[in-house]
Backbone as a ProteinNet text record, in pm:
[ID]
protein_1_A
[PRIMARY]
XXXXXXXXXXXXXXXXXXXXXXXXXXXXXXXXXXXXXXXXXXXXXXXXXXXXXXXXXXXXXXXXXXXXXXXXXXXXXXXXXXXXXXXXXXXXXXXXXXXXXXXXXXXXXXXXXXXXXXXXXXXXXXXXXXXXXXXXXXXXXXXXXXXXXXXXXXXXXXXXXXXXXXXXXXXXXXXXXXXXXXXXXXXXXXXXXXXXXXXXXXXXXXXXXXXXXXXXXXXXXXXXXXXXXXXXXXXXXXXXXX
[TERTIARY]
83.4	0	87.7	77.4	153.1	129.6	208.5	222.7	147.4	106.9	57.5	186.4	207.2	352.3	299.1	344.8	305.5	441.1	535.7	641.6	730.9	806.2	867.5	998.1	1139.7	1240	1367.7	1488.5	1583	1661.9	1584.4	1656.2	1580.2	1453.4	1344.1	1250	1162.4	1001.3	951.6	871.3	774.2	611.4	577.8	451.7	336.7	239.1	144.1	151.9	213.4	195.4	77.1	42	-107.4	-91.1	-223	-206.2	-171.9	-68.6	-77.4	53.3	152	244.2	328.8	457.1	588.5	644.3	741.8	858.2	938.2	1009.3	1094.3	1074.6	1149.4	1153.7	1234.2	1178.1	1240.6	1297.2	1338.3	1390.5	1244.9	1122.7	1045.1	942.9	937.8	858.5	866.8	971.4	1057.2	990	851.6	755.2	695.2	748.4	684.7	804.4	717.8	777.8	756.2	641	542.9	618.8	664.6	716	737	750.5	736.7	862.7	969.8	1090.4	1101.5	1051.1	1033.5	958.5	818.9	714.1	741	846.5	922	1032.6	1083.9	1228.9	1158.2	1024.2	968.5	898.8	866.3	790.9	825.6	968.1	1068.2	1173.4	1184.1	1289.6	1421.6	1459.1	1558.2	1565.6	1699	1711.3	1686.2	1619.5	1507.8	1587	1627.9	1648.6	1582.3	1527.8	1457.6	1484.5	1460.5	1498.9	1436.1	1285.6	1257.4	1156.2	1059.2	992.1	841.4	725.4	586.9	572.2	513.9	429.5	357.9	382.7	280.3	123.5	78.7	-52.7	-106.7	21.8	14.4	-3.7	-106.8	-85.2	-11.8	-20.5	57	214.7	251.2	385.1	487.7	545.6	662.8	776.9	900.8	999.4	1104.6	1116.5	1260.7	1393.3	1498.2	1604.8	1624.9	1667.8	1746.7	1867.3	1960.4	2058.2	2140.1	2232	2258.2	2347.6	2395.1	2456.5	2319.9	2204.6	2079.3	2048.9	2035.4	1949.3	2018.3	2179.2	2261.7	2194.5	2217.4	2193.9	2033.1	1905.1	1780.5	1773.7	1873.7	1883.8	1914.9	1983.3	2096.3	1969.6	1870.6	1726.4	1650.2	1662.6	1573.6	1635.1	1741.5	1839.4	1832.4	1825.9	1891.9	1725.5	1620.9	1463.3	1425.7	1475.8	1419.8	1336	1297.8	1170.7	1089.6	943	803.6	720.8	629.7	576.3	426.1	345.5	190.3	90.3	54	-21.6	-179.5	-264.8	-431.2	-413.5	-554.6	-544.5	-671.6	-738.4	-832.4	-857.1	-850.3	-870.3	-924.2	-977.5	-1088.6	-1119.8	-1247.9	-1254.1	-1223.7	-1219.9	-1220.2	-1109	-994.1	-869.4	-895.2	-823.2	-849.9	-819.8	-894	-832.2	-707.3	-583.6	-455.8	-418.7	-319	-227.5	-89.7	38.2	135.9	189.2	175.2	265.1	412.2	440.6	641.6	595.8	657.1	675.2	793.9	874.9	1013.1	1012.1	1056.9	971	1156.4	1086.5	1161.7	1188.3	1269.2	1273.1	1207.2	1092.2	993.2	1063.6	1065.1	1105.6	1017.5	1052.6	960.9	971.5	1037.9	1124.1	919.4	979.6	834.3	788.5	640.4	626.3	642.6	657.3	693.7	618.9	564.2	465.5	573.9	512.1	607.4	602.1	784	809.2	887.6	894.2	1002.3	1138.4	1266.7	1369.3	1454.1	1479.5	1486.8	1614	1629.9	1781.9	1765.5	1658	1654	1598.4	1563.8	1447.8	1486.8	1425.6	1455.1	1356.5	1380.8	1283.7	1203.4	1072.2	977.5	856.1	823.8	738.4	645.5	497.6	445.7	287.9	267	201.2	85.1	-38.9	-194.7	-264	-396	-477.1	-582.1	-742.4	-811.7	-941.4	-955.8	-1007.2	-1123.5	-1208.4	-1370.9	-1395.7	-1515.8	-1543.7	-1658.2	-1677.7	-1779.5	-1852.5	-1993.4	-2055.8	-2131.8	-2149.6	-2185.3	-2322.5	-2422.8	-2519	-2509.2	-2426.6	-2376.2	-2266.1	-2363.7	-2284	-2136	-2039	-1917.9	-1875.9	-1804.1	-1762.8	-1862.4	-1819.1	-1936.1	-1949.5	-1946.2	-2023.2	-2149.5	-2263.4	-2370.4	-2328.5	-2238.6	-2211.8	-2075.6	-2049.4	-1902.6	-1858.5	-1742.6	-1720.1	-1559.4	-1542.4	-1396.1	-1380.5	-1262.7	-1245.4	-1103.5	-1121.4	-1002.1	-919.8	-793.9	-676.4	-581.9	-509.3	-412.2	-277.1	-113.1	-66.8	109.2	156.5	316.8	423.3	452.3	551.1	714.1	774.5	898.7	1008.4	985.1	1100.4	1054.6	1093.7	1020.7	1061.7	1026.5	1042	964.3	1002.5	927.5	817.9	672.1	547.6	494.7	570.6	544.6	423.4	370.6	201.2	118	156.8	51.2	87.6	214.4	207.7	184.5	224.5	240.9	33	-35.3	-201.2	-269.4	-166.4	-215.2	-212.1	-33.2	-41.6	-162.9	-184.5	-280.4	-402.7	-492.1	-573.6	-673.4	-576.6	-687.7	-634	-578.4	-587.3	-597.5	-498.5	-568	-692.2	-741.6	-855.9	-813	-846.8	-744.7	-618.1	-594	-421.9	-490.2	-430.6	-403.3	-318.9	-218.8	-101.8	-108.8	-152	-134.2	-272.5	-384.3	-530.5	-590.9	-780.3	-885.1	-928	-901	-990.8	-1162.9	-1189.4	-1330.2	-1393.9	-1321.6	-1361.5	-1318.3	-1244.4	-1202.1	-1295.5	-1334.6	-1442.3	-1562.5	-1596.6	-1738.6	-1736.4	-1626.9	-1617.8	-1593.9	-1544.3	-1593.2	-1708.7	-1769.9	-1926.9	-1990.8	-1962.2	-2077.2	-2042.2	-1859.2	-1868.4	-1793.9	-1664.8	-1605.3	-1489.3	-1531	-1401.5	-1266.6	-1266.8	-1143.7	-1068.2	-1111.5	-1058.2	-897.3	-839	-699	-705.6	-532.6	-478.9	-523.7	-591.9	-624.3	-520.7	-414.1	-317	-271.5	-250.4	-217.4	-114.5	39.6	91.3	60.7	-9.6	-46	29.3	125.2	234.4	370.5	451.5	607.4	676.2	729.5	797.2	986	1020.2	1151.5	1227.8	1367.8	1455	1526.2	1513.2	1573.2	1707.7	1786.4	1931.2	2000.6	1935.5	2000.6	1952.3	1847.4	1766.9	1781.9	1804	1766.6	1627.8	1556.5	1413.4	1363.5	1222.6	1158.3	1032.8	1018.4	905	855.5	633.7	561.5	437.4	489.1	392.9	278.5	150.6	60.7	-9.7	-56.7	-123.3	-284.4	-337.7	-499.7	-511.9	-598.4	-663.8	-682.4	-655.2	-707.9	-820.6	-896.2	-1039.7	-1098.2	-1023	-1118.4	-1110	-1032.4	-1013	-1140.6	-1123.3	-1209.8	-1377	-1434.9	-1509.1	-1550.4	-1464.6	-1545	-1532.1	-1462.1	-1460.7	-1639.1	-1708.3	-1810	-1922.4	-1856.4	-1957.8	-2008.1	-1873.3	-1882.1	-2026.5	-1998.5	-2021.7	-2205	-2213.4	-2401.1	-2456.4	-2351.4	-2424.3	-2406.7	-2476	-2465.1	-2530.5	-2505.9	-2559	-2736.7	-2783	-2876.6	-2992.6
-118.5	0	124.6	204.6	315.9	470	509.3	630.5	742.4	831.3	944.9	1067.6	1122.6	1204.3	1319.3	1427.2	1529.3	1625.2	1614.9	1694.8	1609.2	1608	1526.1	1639.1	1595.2	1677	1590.4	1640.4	1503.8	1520.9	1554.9	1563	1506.2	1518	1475.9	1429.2	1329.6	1331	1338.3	1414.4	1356.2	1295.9	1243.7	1194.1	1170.1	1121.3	1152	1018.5	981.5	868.2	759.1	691	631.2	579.3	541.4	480	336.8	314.1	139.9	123.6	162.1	156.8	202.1	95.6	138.4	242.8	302.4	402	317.4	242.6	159.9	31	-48.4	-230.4	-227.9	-259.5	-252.9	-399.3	-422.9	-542.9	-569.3	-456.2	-477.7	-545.2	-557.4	-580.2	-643.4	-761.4	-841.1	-935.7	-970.6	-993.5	-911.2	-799.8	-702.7	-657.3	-697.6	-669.1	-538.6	-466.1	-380.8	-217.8	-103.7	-5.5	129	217.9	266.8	355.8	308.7	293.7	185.1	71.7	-24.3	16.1	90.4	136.3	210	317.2	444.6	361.8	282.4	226.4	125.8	98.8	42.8	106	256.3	340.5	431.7	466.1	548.2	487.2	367.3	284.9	333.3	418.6	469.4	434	412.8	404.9	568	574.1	702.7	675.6	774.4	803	814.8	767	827	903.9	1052.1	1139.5	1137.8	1114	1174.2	1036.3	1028.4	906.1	923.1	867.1	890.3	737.6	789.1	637.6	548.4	408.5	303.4	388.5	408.2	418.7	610.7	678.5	788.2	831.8	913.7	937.5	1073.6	1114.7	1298.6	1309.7	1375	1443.2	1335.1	1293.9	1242.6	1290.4	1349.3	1332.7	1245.1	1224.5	1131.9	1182.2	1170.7	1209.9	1141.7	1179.4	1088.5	1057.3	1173.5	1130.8	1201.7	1102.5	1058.1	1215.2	1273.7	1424.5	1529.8	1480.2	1587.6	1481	1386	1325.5	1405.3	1407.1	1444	1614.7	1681.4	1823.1	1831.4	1744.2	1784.1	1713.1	1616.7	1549.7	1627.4	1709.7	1839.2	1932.7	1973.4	2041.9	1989.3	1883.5	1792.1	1767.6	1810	1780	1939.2	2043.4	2196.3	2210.8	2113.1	2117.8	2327.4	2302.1	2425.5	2444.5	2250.8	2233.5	2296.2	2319	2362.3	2218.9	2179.9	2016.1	2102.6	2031.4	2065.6	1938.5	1910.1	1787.4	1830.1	1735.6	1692.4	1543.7	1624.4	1521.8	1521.6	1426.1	1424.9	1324.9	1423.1	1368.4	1392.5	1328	1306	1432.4	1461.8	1576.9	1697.4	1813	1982.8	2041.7	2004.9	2110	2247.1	2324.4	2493	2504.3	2678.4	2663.9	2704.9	2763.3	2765.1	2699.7	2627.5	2617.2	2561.7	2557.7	2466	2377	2194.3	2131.2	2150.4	2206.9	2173.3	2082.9	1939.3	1823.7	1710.7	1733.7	1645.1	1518.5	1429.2	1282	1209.2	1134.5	976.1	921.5	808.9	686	605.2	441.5	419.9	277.1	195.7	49.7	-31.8	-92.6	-191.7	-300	-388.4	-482.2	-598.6	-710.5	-800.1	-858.3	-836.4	-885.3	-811.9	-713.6	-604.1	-480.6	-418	-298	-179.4	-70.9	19.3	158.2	171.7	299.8	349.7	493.6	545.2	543.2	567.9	501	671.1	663.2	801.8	867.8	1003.1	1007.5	1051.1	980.5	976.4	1061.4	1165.3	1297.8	1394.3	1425.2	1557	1678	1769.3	1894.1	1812.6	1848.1	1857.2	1941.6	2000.1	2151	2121.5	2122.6	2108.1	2220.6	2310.1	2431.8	2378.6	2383.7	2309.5	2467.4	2407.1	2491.7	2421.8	2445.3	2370.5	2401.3	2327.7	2389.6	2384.5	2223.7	2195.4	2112.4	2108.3	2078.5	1950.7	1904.4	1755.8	1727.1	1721.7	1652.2	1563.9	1422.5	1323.8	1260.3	1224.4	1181.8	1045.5	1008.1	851.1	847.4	791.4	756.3	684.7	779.8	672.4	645.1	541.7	584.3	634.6	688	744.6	909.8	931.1	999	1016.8	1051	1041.9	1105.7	1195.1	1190	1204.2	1182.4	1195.6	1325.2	1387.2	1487	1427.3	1498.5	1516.6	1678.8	1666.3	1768.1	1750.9	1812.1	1864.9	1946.3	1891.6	2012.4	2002.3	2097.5	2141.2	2142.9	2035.1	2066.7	2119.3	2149	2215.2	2168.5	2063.6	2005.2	2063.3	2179.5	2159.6	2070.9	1980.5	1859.8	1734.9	1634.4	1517.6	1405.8	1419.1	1280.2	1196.5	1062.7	964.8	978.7	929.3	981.3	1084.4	1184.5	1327.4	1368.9	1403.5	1442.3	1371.2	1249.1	1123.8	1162.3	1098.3	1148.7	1225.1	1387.2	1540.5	1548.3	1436.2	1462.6	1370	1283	1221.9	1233	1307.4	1411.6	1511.6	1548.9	1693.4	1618	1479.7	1396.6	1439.9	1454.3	1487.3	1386.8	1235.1	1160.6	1123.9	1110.1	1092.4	951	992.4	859.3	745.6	613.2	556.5	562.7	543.3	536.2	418.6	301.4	204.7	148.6	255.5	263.7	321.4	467.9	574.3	665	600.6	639.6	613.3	621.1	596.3	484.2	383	271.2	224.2	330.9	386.4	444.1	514.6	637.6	518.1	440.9	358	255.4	212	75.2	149.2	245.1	305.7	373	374.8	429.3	346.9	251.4	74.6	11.5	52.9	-5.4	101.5	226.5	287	386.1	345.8	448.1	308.9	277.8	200.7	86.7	-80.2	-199	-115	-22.2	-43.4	118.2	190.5	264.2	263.1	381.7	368.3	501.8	531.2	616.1	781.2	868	986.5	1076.9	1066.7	1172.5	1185.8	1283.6	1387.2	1433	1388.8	1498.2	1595.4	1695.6	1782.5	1855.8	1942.5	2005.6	1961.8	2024.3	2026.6	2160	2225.7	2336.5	2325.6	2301.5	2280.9	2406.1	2414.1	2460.9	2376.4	2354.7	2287.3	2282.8	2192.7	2152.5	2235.2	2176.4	2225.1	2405.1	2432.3	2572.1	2648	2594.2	2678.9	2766.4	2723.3	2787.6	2698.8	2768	2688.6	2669	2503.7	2465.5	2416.7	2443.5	2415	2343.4	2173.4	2102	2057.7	2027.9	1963.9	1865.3	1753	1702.5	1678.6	1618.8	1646.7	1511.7	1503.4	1412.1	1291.6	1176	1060.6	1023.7	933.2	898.5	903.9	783.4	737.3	905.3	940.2	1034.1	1163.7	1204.2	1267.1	1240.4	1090.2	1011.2	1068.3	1021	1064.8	1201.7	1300.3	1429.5	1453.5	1408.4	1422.4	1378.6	1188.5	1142.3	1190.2	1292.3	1400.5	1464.1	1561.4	1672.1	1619.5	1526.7	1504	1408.1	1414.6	1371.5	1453.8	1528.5	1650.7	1576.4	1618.8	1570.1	1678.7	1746.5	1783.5	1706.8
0	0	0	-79.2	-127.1	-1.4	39.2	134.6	23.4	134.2	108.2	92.6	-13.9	23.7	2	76.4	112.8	91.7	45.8	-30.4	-19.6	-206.9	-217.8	-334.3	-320.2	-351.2	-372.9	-425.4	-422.8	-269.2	-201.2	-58.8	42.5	52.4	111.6	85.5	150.9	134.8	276	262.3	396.2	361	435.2	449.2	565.3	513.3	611.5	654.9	779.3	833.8	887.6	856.5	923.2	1007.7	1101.5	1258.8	1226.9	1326.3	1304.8	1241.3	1171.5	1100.5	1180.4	1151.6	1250.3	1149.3	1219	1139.5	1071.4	1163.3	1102.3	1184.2	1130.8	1222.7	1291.7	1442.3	1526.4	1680.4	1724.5	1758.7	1905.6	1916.7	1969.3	1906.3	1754.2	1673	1596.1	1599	1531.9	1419.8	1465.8	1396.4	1281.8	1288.5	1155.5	1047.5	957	816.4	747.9	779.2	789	825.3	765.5	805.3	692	753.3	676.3	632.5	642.2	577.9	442.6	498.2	375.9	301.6	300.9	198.6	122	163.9	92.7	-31.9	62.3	-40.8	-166.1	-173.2	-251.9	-346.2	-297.9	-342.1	-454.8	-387.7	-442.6	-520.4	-474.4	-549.6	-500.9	-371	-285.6	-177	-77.1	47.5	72.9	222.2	302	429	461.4	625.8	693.6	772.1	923.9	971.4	1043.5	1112.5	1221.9	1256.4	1385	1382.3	1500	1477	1547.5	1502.1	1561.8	1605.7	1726.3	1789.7	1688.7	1637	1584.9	1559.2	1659	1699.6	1622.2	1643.2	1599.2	1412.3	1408.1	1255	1249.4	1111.9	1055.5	1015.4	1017.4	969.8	1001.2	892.8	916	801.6	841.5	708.8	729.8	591.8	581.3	522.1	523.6	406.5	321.9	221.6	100.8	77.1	175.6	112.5	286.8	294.3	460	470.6	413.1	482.8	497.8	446.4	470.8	589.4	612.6	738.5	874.2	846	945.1	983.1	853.1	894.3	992	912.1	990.1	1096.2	1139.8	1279.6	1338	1317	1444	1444.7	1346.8	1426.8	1500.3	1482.9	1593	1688.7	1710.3	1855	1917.4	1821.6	1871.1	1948.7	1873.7	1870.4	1856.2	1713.2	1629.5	1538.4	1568.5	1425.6	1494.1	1461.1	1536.3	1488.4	1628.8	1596.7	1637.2	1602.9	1632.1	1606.7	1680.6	1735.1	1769.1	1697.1	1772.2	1798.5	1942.7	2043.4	2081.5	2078.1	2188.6	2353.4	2391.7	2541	2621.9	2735.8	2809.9	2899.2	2976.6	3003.5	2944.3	3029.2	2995.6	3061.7	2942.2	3018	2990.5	3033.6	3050.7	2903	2843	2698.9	2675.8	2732.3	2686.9	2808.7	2808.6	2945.3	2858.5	2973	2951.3	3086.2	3014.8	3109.6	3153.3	3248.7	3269.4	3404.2	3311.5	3367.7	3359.3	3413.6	3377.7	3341.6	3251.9	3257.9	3269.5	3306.4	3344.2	3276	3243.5	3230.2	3272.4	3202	3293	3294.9	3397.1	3400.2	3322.8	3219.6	3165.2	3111.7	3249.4	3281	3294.4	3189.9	3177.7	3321	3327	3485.9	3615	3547.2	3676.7	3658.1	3750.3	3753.4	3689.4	3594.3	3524	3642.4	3625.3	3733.9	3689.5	3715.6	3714.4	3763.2	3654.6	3702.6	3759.9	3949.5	3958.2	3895.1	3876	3849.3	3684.8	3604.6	3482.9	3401.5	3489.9	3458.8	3364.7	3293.1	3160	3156.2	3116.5	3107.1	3011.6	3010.9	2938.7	2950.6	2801	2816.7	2678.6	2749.4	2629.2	2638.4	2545.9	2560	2476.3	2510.7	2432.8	2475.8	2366.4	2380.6	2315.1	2373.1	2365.8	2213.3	2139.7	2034.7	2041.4	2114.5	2111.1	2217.6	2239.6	2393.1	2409.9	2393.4	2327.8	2523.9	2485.4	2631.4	2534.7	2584.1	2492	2663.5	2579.3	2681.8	2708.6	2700.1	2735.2	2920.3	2986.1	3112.2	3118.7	3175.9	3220	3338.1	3389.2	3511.8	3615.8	3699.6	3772.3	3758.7	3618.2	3607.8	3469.9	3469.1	3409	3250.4	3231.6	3087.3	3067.1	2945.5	2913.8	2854.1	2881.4	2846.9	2736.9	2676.3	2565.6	2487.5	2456.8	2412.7	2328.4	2219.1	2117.9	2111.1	2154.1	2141.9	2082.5	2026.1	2007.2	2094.4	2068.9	2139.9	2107.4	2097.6	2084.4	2146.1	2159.1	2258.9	2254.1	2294.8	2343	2297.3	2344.2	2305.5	2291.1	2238.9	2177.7	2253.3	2387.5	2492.5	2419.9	2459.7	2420.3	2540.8	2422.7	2458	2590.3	2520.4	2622.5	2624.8	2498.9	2464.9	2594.6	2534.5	2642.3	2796.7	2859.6	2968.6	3007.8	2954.6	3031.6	3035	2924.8	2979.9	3059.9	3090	3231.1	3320.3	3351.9	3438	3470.5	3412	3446.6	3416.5	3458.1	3459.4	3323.3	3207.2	3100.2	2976.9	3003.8	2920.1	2802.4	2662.2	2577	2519.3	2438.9	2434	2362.5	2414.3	2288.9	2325.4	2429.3	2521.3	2577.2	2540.6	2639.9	2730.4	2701.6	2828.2	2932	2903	2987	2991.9	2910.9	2907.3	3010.6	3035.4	3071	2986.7	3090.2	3087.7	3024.3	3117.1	3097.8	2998.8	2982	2858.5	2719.6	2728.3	2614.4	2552.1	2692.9	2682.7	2616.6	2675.7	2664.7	2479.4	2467.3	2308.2	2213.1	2272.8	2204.9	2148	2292.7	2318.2	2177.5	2253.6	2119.9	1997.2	1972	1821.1	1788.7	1792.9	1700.6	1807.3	1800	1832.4	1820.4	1686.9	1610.3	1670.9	1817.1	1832.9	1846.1	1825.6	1844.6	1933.8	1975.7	2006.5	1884.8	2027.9	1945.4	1898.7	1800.3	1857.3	1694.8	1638.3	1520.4	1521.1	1425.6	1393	1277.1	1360.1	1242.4	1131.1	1189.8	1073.8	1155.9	1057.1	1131.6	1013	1066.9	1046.3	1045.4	910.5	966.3	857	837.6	789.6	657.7	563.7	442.3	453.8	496.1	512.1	384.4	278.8	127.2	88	82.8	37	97.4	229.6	380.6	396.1	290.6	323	400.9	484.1	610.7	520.8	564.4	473.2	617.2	590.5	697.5	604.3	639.2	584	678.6	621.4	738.5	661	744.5	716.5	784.2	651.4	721	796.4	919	979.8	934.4	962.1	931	965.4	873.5	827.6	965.5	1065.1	1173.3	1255.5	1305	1354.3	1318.2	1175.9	1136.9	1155.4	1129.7	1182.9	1334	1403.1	1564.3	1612.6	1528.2	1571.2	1499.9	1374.6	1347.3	1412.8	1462.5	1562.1	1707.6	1714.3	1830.9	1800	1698.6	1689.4	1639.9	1667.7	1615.9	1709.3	1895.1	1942.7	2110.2	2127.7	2192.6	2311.5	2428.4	2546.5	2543.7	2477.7	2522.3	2417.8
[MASK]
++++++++++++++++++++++++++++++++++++++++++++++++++++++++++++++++++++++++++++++++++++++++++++++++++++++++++++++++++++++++++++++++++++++++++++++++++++++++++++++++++++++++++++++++++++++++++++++++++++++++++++++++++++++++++++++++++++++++++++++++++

């Protein structure tokens, strides 16, 4: 199945990544053949660099390089973190409409058979600035309470911890939906039961803003929403708690 490319150059492509697809194959996933490094080199008929990487579960913005002295140069923006990242999310409850998390994250132990913790000592800045776009009350009971609330945001993350988005909104008990790691239980089952089995992780890379290694012009690509995604922001929006 052929990628969606969303700018393509003899230096780069990026694309719109879909949920469910690894970046690349990885020795967690040893079982998958499935990636989207391999889809490109089949696509293009070129070896593609990886530069930066989205969660499996995550769709939106991804670029690659073509040619390994450009991977090097847009790796060192993603290290100086001078790209600009912009993410949708939906998650549970009504966070305020602007705020920012500063939440340091960890290292988490995730040693098989053993409850996941933080490993101390291992802590990093992390800063991630949201703002809330739509506000969903759905007349369906969860939990103990009589309706469900969600809401759509917008978020800007700082620096690209592994799954910062997710944590820094569990922290602040506003969950994304469709986290089965670090989600609501509740809110998951109940969106099972009555929009879709086939929910995933709610989470969008929407654009990415970088600097052209070669041009040095700043190109700001985005991509649009994926199907399911788009789907329950509608199934939202036509089922109003009143």
């Amino acid at each position: 199945m052929t990628l969606d490319i969303l700018y393509l150059d003899d230096d780069l492509v990026v694309v719109n990544k879909p949920s469910g697809l690894l970046v690349h194959r990885t020795d967690l996933a040893k079982h998958e053949q499935d990636a989207v490094v391999q889809r490109l080199n089949e696509q293009l008929g070129k070896w593609v660099y990886p530069i930066h990487r989205l969660d499996r579960a995550t769709s939106g913005v991804l670029v690659m390089a073509l040619k390994e002295d450009v991977a090097g140069a847009l790796g060192e923006q993603f290290m100086a973190r001078t790209t600009d990242k912009v993410y949708q999310a939906i998650v549970r409850g009504y966070p305020q409409e602007l705020g920012t998390i500063d939440y340091p994250l960890a290292k988490l132990n995730e040693e098989k058979g053993r409850s996941r913790f933080k490993i101390e000592g291992t802590e990093k800045p992390a800063v991630s600035h949201f703002k809330t776009l739509e506000r969903y009350e759905i007349n369906i009971p969860v939990s103990r309470y009589p309706k469900m609330r969600l809401s759509l945001v917008e978020v800007k993350p700082e620096q690209g911890r592994t799954h910062q988005i997710r944590r820094h909104f569990k922290h602040v008990f506003h969950p994304l939906l469709g986290d089965t790691r670090y989600g609501c239980r509740h809110h998951n089952q109940v969106m099972r039961q009555h929009w879709s089995e086939d929910l995933r992780l709610m989470l969008h890379a929407k654009s990415l803003t970088f600097k052209h290694p070669t041009t040095q012009s700043t190109l700001s690509i985005e991509a649009p929403l994926e199907q399911d995604m788009k789907s329950l922001l509608s199934w939202l929006e036509k089922h109003p708690s009143n």
